[in-house]
C-alpha positions, -999 to 999 in steps of 0.1 A, spaced: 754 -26 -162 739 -39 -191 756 -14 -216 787 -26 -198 782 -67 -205 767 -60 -241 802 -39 -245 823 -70 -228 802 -90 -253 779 -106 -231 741 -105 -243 720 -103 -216 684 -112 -216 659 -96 -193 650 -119 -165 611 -112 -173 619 -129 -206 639 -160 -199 616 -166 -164 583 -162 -181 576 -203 -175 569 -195 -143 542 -167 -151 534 -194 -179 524 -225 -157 508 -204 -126 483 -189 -158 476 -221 -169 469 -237 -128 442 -207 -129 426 -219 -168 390 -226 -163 395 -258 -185 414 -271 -162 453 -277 -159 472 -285 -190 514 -301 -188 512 -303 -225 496 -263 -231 525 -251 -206 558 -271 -226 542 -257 -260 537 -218 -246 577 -223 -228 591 -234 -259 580 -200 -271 609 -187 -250 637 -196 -269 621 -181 -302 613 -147 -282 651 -144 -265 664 -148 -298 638 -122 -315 650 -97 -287 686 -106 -293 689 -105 -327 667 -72 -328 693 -58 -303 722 -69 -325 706 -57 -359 693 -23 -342 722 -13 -312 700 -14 -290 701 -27 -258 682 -64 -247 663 -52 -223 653 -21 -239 639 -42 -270 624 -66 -245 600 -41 -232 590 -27 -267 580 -61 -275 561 -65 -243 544 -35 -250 532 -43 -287 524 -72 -272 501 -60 -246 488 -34 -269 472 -61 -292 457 -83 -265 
C-alpha cells in the first residue's frame, strides 16, 4: 500500500513517526524530576524536523518512508 500512494504521489509517513507525542509526554509523566509541559513542546517540535528527514531521505534515495523511518529508528536506538 505504501508503494502504491508514494506511486499516486502521496508521501506517507509512518504512524510511529508522526504519533511519537504521545510516547513523548507519557516518558516525560514517568521523569524522576517531575513533569515538564515545556520539555514535551520542545522534544514534539522535533517531529516535524524528523518527518521531513525521512521524507526527503525517501525522495533523494527511492526508498520508501517507512522503510527509511525504521533505519533511522534503529541508528537511533543503536547510539543510546
Amino acid at each position: 500500500v505504501e508503494r502504491e500512494l508514494v506511486n499516486r504521489g502521496v508521501w506517507y509517513a509512518p504512524d510511529f513517526a508522526i504519533n511519537a507525542g504521545g510516547v513523548i509526554n507519557v516518558s516525560e509523566e514517568y521523569n524522576p524530576k517531575g513533569y515538564s509541559a515545556d520539555r514535551v513542546r520542545e522534544l514534539c517540535a522535533r517531529i516535524r524536523i524528523t518527518v521531513g528527514e525521512i521524507l526527503d531521505e525517501s525522495k533523494r534515495s527511492g526508498e520508501l518512508p517507512g522503510d527509511v523511518a525504521i533505519k533511522l529508528a534503529m541508528r537511533r536506538v543503536d547510539q543510546a
